[in-house]
N, C-alpha and C positions, 0 to 999 in steps of 0.2 A: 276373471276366469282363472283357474289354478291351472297354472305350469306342474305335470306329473313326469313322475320316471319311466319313460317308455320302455314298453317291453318288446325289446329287440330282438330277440328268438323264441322259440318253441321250449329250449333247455335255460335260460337268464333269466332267472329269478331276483337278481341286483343288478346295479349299476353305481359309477363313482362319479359326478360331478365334477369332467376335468378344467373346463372354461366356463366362467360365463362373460358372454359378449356384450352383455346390456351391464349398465348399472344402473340399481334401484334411481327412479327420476325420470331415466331416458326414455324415450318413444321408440316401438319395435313394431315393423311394420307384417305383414301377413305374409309366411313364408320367407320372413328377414333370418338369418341364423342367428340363433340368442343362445345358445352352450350347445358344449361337447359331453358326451356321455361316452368313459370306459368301462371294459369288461378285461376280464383275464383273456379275452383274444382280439378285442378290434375297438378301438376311439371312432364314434359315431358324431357328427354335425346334426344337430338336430333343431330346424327350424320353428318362428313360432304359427300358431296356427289361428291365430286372431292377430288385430292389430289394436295396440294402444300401449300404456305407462306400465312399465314393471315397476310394480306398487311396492313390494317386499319381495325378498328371497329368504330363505329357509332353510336352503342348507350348501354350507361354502364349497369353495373349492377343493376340492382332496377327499370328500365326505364320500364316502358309499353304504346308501338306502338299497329297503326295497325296491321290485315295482310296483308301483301305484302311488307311492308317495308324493304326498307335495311337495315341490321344491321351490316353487313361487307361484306371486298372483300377478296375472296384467287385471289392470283395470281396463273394460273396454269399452268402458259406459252403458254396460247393463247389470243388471241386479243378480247378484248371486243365488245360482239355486239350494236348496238345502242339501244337505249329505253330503259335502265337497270331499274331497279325496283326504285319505288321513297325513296330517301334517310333519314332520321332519321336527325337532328343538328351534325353533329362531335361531338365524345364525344373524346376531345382534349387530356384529360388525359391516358385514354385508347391509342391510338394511336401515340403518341408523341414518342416510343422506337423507334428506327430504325429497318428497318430488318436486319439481320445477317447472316451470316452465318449458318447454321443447321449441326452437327457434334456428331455422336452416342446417339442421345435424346438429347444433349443440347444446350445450343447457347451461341457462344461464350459473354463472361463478362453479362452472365446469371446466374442465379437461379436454379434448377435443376424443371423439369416440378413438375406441380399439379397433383395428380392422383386422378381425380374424386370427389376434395374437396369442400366441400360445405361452403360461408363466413363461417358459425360458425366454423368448422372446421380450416377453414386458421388463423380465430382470435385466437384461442387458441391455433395454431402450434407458432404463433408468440408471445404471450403471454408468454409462455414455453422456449422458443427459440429452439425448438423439430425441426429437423428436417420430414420428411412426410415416408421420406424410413425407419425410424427406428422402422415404426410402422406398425404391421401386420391388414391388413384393415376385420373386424369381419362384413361388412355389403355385401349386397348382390353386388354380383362380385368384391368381393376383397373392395369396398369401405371403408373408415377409417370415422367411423362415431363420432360422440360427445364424446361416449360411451366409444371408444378405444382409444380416447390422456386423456377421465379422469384417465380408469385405467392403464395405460401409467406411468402416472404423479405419481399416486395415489405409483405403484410398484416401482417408481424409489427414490421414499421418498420427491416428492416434496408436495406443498401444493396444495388443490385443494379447499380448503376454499376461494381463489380468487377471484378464477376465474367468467368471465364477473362481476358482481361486488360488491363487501361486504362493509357492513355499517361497522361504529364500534361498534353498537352493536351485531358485530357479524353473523348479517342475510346477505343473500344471493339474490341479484336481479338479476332473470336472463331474459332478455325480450323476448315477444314471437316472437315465429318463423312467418311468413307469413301465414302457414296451420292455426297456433295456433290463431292466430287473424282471421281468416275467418272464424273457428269452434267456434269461443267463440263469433262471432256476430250470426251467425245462430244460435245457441241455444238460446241466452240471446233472438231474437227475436219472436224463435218459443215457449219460455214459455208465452212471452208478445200475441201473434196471439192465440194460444192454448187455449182452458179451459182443462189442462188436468189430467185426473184422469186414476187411477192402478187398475187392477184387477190381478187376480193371478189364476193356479188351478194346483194342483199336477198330475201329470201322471206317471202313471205304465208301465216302458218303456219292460216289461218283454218278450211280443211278438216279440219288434223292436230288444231286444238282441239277444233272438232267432234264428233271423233270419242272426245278424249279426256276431255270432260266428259259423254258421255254413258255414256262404260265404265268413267268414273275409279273410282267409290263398289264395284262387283262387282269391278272386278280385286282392289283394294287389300282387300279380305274375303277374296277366292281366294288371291291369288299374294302378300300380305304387304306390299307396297312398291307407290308411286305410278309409275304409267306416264307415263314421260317422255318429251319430245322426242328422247331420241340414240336410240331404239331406230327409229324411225320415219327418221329421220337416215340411219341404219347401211342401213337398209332400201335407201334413194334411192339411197346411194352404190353398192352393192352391183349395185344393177337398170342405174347411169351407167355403171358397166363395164364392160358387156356393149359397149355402143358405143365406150368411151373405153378397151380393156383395157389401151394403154401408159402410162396411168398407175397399172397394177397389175402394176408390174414394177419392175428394179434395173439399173442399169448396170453392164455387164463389160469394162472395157476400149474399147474402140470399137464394141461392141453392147450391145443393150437386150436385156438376159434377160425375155418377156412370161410372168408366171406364171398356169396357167389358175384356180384357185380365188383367192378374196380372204380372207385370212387378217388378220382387222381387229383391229387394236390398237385400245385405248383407253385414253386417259391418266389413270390416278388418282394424284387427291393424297393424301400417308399426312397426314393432318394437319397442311401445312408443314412437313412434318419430312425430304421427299424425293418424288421420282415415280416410279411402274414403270408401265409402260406392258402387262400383261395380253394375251394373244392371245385372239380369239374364233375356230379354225379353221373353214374350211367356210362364213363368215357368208354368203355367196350364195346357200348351199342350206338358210337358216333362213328363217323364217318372223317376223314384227312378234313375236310372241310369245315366242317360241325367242330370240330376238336380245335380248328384255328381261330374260329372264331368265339369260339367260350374262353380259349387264355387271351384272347385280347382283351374278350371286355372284360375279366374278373382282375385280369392285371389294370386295367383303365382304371375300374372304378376300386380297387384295391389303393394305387395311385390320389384319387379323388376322395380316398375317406370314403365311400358311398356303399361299401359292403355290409351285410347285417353279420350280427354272431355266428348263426346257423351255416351261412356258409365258409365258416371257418372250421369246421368242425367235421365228422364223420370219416375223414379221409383213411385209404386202405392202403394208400402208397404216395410214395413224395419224392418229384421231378425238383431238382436245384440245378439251375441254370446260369453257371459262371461263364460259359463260355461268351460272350459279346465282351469281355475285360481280357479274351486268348488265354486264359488260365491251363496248364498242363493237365494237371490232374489232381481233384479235390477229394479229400476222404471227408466223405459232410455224416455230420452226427441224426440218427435215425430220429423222426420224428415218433416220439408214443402213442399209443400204444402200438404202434406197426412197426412189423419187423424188416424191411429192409427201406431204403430212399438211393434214388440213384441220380449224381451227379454228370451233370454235363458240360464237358469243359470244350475247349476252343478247338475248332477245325482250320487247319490249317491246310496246303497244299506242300506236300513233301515229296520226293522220288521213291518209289516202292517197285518191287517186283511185281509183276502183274504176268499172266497166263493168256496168251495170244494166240492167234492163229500159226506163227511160227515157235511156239512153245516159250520158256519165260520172257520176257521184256520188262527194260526199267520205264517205267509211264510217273508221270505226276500225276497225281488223284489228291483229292480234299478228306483228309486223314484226322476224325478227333477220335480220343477216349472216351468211353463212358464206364464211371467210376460207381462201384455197389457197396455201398454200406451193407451188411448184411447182419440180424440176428442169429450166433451159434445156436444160442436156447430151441429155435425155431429149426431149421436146415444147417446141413453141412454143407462144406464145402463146394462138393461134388454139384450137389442141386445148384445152390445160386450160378455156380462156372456155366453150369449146363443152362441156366436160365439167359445168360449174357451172352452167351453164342447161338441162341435162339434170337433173340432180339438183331445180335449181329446179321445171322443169315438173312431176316427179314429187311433187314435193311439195304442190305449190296442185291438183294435178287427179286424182291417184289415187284410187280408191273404198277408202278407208283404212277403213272400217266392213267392209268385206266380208272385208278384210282379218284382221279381231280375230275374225270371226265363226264 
């Protein structure tokens, strides 16, 4: 059967061949993952969909085809039909082992398989001379990430001052990953496209706790996970809209394209390992509820590798969420083509003046910033201010309980 380059979105026309998990020989069983497939926004796992011998591959590691192309064949012991998908150059290297034998996971005057390793990964098992088994994999599903052969190395008293590569004066070059290089062109371009300028405004999250230590113990029994500030956040931005809509829009030239729904990113981190930023579409027309539960699981399976292209993409606006690390206040770089992203940095409890029944009073209240990137090109000044004191009012005065209820 021919292994093809799936076509992961609606807009992906290519894909690059970042792993392959099998080697020509090996037996790969139905739904085993046999490679990783990137795009300029998301690394896909992509399992196989028969079981039997990866006979040949076709196109190595770092390659980027079409879709449709072939990139290998399992043999699954049945007869190939005619027309098979069109092939890739032989990647001679890759396919050159013979098949073998398959015999309890290994193959005979084989290697012991890969479990889910990533090149960086294999290079410093090899570096090391570590074996893969000897190390308990700390990333999601068992995976053995960078992170786990450093302190591997680190526990076992070797050096890890090495590792990928050290001058002698000592420093450390380590080059970037694929994400890293595609994150650090988008940003270098979107300072260059941007005029962009920070606004900031403190919010009294005192209501939103309120509401959220009274529902915390029942949601977390129901829905699995702790109800947090960004769905309540999402909420504000969403309703700021409705008054503020050109900051839910993209610049074309010498007009503001104003898009009607807000299509909200949200920025997840994979583990310091890289960011994708997830779309939640429609988030205007979700509910406190609906809106916590869409960034859990887009953050989950964003975490999992398990997002396709598509929902990486479209986004009208972009929520960054520093604050779980207490960060003061982030000036975060606007995602393109959208003109504004707004940071969320750490609630703290501070003493504030507050407005009582006997007239001022100092109260403790749980006090973060939220921080606005904004495009000049797009709005001044004046709008974004006025859009972040909107979001603010909603937040210290909404009946956020009626809201859950």
């Amino acid at each position: 059967m021919d292994v093809v380059m799936p076509q992961l979105g609606e807009t992906v026309a290519e894909g690059t061949v970042m792993v392959w998990h099998k080697k020509v020989g090996e037996r790969v069983e139905a739904d085993e993952l046999l490679f990783e497939v990137g795009t300029d926004k998301v690394e896909t796992e992509i399992p196989s969909v028969v079981s039997g011998v990866l006979a040949e591959i076709f196109v190595a590691e770092g390659e980027t085809v079409d879709v449709g192309t072939c990139l290998a064949v399992i043999d699954d012991g049945k007869l190939k039909p005619e027309g098979s998908a069109p092939r890739a150059k032989k990647d001679k290297t890759a396919s050159a082992a013979p098949a073998v034998a398959v015999s309890a996971g290994r193959t005979e005057n084989s290697v012991p398989r890969d479990k889910s390793l990533s090149p960086v990964v294999r290079k410093l098992l090899s570096e090391h001379g570590i074996d893969a088994g000897e190390i308990r994999g700390g990333g999601d599903g068992g995976r053995i990430t960078r992170r786990d052969v450093m302190s591997y190395v680190e526990a076992s008293g070797g050096d890890v001052s090495q590792t990928d590569s050290a001058r002698d004066d000592g420093t450390q070059v380590i080059p970037f990953s694929r994400h890293r290089k595609l994150t650090a062109e988008h940003m270098v371009r979107s300072k260059a496209t941007s005029a962009h300028v920070l606004q900031a405004v403190e919010v009294d999250f005192h209501h939103v706790d309120e509401v959220r230590d009274a529902k915390q113990a029942g949601w977390r029994a129901k829905e699995g996970f702790v109800l947090t500030y960004l769905p309540f956040i999402a909420k504000a931005v969403c309703q700021a809209m409705n008054d503020f809509p050109h900051l839910n829009a993209h610049v074309d030239g010498d007009s503001l394209v104003v898009h009607e729904s807000v299509h909200l990113a949200i920025a997840v981190d994979l583990n310091f390992e890289g960011l994708v930023t997830p779309v939640i579409r429609d988030a205007n027309l979700k509910s406190i509820a609906e809106l916590a539960r869409c960034i859990h699981d887009v953050a989950a399976r964003a975490r999992d590798r398990k997002l396709v292209p598509d929902e990486l993409s479209g986004a009208t606006y972009t929520l960054s969420n520093s604050g779980s690390f207490g960060t003061l206040i982030t000036a975060p770089i606007i995602s393109q083509p959208q003109v504004a992203i707004l940071s969320i940095d750490g609630v703290t409890k501070r003493p504030v003046v507050v407005t009582g029944a006997k007239g001022d009073e100092i109260g403790i209240r749980p006090i973060g910033i939220l921080a606005q990137s904004f495009d000049h090109r797009a709005v001044d000044g004046a709008y974004s201010a006025a859009f972040l004191r909107k979001i603010k009012e909603i937040l210290e005065s909404q009946d956020w309980l009626a809201e859950l209820i």
